[in-house]
Structures are given as C-alpha cells and as structure tokens.
C-alpha positions as CSV (number, residue, x, y, z in Angstrom):
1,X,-51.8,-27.8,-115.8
2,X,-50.5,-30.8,-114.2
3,X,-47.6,-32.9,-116.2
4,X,-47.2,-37.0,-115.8
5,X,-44.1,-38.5,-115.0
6,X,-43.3,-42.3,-114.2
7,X,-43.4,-42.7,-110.1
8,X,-40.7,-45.4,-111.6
9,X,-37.9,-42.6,-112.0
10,X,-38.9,-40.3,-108.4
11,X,-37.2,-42.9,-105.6
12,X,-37.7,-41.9,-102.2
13,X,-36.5,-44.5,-100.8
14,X,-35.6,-48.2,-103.0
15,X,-37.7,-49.8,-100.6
16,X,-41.0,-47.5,-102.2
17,X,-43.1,-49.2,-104.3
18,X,-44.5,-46.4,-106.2
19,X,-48.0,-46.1,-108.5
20,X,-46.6,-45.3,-112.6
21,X,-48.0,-41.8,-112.9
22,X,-47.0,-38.3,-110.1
23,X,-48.6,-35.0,-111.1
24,X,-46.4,-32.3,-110.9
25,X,-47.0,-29.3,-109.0
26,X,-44.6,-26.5,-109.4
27,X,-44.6,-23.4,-107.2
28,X,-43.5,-20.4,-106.6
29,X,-40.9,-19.1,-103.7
30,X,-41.4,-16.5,-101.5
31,X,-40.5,-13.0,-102.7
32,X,-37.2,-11.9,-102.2
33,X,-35.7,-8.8,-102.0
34,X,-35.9,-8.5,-106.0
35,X,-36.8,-11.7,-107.7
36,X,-37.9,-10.0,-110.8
37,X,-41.7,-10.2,-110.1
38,X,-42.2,-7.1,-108.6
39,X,-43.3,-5.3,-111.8
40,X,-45.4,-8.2,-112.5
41,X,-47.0,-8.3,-109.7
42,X,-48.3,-4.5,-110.1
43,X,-49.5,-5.3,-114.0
44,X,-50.9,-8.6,-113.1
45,X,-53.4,-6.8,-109.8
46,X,-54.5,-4.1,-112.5
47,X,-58.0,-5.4,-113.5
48,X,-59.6,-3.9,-116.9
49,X,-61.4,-0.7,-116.9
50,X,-64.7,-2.0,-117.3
51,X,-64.6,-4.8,-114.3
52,X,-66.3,-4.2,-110.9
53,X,-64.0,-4.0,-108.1
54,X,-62.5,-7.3,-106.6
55,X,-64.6,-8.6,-103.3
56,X,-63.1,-7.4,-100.2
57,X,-61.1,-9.7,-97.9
58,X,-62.5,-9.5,-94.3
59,X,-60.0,-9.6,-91.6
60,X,-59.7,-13.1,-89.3
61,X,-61.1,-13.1,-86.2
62,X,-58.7,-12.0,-83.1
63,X,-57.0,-14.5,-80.8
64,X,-55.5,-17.6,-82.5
65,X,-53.0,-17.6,-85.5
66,X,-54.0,-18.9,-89.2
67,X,-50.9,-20.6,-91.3
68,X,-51.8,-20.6,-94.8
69,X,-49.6,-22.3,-97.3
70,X,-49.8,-20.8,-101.1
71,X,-48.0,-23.1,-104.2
72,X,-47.7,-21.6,-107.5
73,X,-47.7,-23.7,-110.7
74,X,-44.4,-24.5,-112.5
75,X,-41.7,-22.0,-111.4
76,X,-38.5,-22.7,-110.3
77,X,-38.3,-26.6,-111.2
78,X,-34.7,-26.8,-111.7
79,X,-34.6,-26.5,-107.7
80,X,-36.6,-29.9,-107.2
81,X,-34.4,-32.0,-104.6
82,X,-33.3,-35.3,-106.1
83,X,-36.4,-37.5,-105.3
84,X,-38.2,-34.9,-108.1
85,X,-35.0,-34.4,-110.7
86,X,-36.8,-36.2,-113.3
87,X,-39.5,-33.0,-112.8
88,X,-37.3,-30.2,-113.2
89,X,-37.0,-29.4,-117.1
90,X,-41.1,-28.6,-117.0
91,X,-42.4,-25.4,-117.7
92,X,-46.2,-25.7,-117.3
93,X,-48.5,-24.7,-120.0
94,X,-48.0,-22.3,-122.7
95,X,-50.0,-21.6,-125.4
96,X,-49.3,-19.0,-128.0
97,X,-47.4,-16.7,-125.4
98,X,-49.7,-17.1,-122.6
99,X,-48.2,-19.1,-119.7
100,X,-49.0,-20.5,-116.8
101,X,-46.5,-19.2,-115.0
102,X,-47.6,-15.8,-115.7
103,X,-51.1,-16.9,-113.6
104,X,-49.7,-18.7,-110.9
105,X,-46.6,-16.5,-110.0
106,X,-48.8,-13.3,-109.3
107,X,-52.0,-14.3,-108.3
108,X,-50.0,-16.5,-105.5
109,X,-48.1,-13.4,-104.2
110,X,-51.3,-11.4,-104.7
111,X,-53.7,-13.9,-102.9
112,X,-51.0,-14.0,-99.7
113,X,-50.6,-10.5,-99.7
114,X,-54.6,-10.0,-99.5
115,X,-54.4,-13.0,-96.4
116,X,-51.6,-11.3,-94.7
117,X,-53.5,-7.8,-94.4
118,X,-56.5,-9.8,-93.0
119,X,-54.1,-11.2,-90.4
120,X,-52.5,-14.8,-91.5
121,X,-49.1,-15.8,-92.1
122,X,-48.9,-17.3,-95.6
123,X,-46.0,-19.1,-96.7
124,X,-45.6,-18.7,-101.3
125,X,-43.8,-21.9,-101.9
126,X,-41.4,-23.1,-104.3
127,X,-41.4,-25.8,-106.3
128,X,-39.7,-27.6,-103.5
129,X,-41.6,-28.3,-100.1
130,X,-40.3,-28.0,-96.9
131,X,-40.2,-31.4,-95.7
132,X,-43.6,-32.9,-93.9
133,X,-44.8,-29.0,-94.5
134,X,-47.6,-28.5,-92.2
135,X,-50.4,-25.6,-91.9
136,X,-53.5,-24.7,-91.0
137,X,-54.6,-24.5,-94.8
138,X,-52.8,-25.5,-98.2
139,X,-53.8,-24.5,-101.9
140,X,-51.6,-25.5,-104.9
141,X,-52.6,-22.8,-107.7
142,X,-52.7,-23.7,-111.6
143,X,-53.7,-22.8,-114.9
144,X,-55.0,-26.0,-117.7
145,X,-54.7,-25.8,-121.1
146,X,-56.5,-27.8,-124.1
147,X,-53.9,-27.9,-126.7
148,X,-56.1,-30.9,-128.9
149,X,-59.6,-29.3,-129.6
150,X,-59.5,-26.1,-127.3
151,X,-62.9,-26.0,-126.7
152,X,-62.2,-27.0,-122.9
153,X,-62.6,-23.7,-120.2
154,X,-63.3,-23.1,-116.5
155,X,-61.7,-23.6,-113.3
156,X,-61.4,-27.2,-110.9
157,X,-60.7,-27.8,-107.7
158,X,-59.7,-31.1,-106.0
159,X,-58.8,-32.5,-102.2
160,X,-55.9,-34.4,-101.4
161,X,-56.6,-38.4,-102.0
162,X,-54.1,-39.1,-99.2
163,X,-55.4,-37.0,-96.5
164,X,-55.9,-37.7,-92.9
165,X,-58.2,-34.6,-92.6
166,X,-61.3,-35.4,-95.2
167,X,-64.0,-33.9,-93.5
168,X,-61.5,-30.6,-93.4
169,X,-59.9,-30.8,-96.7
170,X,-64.1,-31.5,-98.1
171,X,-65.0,-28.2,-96.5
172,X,-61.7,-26.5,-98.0
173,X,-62.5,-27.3,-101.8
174,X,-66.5,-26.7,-101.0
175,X,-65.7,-22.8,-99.9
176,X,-63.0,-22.5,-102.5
177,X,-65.5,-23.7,-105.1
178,X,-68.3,-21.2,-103.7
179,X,-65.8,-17.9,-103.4
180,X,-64.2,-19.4,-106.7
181,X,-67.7,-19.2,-109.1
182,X,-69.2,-16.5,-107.3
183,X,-66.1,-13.9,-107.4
184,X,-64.9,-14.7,-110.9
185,X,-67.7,-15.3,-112.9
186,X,-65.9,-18.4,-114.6
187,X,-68.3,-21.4,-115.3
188,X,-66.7,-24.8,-113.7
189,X,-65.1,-27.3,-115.6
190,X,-67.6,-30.1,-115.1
191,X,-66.6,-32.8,-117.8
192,X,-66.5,-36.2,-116.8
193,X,-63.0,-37.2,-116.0
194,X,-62.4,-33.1,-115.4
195,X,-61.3,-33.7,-112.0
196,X,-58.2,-36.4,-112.8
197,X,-56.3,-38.8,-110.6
198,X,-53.6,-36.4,-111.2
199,X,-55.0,-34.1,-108.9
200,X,-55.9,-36.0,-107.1
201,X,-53.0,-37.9,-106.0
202,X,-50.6,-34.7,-106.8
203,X,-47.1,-35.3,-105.6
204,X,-47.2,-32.3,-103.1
205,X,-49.7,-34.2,-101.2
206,X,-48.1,-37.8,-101.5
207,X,-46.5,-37.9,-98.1
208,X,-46.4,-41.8,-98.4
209,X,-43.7,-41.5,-100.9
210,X,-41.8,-38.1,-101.4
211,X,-40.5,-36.4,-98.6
212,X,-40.8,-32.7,-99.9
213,X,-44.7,-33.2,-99.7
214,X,-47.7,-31.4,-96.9
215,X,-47.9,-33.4,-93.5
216,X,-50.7,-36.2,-93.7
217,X,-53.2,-33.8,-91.7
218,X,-52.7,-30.6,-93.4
219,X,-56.3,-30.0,-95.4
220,X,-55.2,-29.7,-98.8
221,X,-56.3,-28.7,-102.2
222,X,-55.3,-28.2,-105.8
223,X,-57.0,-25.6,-108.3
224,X,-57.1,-25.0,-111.9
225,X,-58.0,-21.6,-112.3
226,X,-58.6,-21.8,-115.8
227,X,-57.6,-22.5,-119.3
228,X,-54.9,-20.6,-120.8
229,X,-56.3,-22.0,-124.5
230,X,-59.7,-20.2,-124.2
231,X,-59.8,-16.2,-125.1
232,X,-62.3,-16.0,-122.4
233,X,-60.8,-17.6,-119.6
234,X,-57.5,-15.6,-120.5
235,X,-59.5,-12.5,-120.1
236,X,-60.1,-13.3,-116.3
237,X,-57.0,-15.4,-115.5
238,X,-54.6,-12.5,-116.8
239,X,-56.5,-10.0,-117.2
240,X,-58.3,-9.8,-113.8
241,X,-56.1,-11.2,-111.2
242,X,-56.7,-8.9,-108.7
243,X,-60.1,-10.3,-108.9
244,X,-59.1,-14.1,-109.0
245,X,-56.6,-13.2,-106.1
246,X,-59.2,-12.1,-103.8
247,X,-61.5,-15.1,-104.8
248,X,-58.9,-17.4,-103.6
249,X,-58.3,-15.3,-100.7
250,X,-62.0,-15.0,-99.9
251,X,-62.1,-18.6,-100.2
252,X,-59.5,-19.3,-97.7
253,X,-60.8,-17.4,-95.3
254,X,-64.6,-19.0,-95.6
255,X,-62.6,-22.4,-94.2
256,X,-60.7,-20.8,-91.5
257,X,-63.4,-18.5,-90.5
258,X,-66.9,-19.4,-91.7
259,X,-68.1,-16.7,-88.8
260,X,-66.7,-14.1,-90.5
261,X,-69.0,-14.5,-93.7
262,X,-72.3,-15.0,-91.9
C-alpha cells in the first residue's frame, strides 16, 4: 500500500518546488547478523501442503555481473533521513492482524536469496536509499489493502514516471507482469485508476527532488503483490511466499536475461 503525504513538508532543498502528494515506499534493510526475521523468513518460504512446487530460478548467464536492488514495503521508517521525517510514523497496511510488513519483509529477503544463488548481487533496502542508488534492476515490493468496501484483490505493477530508461523500465514491468500472473495464479488488479499516480511518481524514484531516491537511469518498478483485505489474496501473499518470491525472482531474471527463458 502506498501512503500520501504533502511534498509541502519533504524539502530537499528550499529552492524545490515540489508537486502536493509523495508515495511512500518503505523497505526493508539488509539482513544482519540477527535482525529478528530469521524465523520468519523460514515460516514465511513454507508453502501449504497442497500447492505445486514454486518455479525454479535459472541461473544468469556467465561473464558480466547483474546488480539487483530489492525494497520492501514499510519497515524501518523511523530511519528516514530528514528530507522524509514527515514519513516515518507509517506502518503500511494492516488489516485484522495481517500486515504488510509481514509480505514485504520475507518475500524481499526470499526473492534476493533465490537471485543470489542464480548468480546476482542484490542489495534488500531500507526504507532509506543510498543516495542517487544505481543498479542494473530495481523493484519496490508491496502489499494494498481495501479497507472501504474490500471487494478490491490482485497484484499491480507500475514503471518509474521519472525515468531516463523507458524502453528498459517498459520491458521490466512487462516480464514482471508475465512471471507475476503466470507463477502465482493471482488475477491482476485492472480497475480503472488501479495503477495511481502514486506509483507512479513513488518518492524512491523521484530523483528530481529527494536525494535518497534510484539514479535517473536505473529501470525501475513498483509492485503490489496483493490485497491484505481479501481471504484469497492472503492465502497466496502469506501463505505461499516461496511461490510469490520465485515469481518475482523469475521475473527479474526474464529482464536481465531474456536468453535464459527461451
């Protein structure tokens, strides 16, 4: 889920004249030696018993380096540097016990772990970015929620709006989109409006005007895995995120190395 806040209160600079509305993106750090995820991470990879096997995750073709950059939803706010303070008191959704954090955290760490055993180097970030932060790929990961009529479900997937790299940030939501619905089985989210300026125009991608954001030619894009207010988008999103992991993985991959899935 992304959260509004007034551009009015995040100052880069005074000089910045800013738009009225930044999507947050909070995200997770990399693992440390114990950050207390460790026995999540081993629940969360544990599909149900009566789900096929998660895709496997090719390895990347020999001879070049692939720099993958993984953000989870909402975790470790109160870190934002001071262009983001106003951010740093959200939580991301929630929604009779079910949080987004408890998507994003694990199937991050999981979806890295599957791209470093195929040979990349993945980054998990936290919710702040290292300045100008530049790789080959980067995917911020979230859950929605419907907290008005939940009827809403499915996943969404949207570029950057500020990129310099269209054509490669295009391709990067186009194989995320095919891995996405084909490994998962969820339907997408295809309301009008569904894909929102928000998104869109997400602060990790807004190099214009916050430092802590991806470097203007990094292809970027922003997923909602699902809806933490429908029972049967919960029953993938936490219940089978080995599964959704490997999607993302798989996903990845198809960008970097189309060869490999020919």
């Amino acid at each position: 889920m992304q959260l509004l806040a007034p551009l009015s209160r995040l100052r880069h600079t005074a000089a910045l004249t800013l738009p009225l509305l930044v999507l947050l993106a909070l995200q997770v750090p990399a693992a440390t030696a114990d950050d207390g995820w460790g026995s999540q991470l081993a629940l969360a990879t544990t599909s149900v018993s009566d789900v096929a096997p998660a895709p496997e995750i090719p390895p990347l073709p020999a001879g070049r380096t692939y720099h993958v950059g993984l953000q989870a939803g909402h975790w470790r706010t109160a870190e934002l540097p001071a262009e983001l303070a106003v951010l740093r008191d959200a939580a991301g959704g929630d929604f009779d016990g079910y949080r987004e954090v408890d998507v994003s955290v694990p199937v991050a760490h999981r979806a890295a772990e599957l791209l470093r055993q195929a040979g990349a180097i993945v980054d998990v970030l936290p919710a702040t970015l290292p300045p100008a932060y530049k790789a080959d790929v980067f995917v911020s990961l979230h859950a929605d929620q419907d907290l008005h009529q939940q009827t809403w479900r499915g996943y969404k997937i949207a570029g950057s709006a500020y990129t310099a790299a269209r054509d490669q940030t295009d391709q990067l939501v186009d194989d995320l989109d095919w891995e996405y619905a084909a490994d998962t089985g969820l339907p997408i989210d295809a309301r009008p409006g569904g894909i929102t300026e928000d998104m869109l125009r997400y602060y990790g991608f807004n190099y214009r005007h916050f430092l802590h954001a991806i470097s203007a030619t990094t292809p970027a894009a922003i997923m909602e895995l699902g809806f933490v207010t429908d029972a049967a988008d919960r029953e993938v999103i936490f219940g089978q995120q080995e599964r959704v992991a490997a999607a993302i993985a798989r996903g990845i991959e198809r960008y970097l190395a189309p060869e490999a899935f020919a």
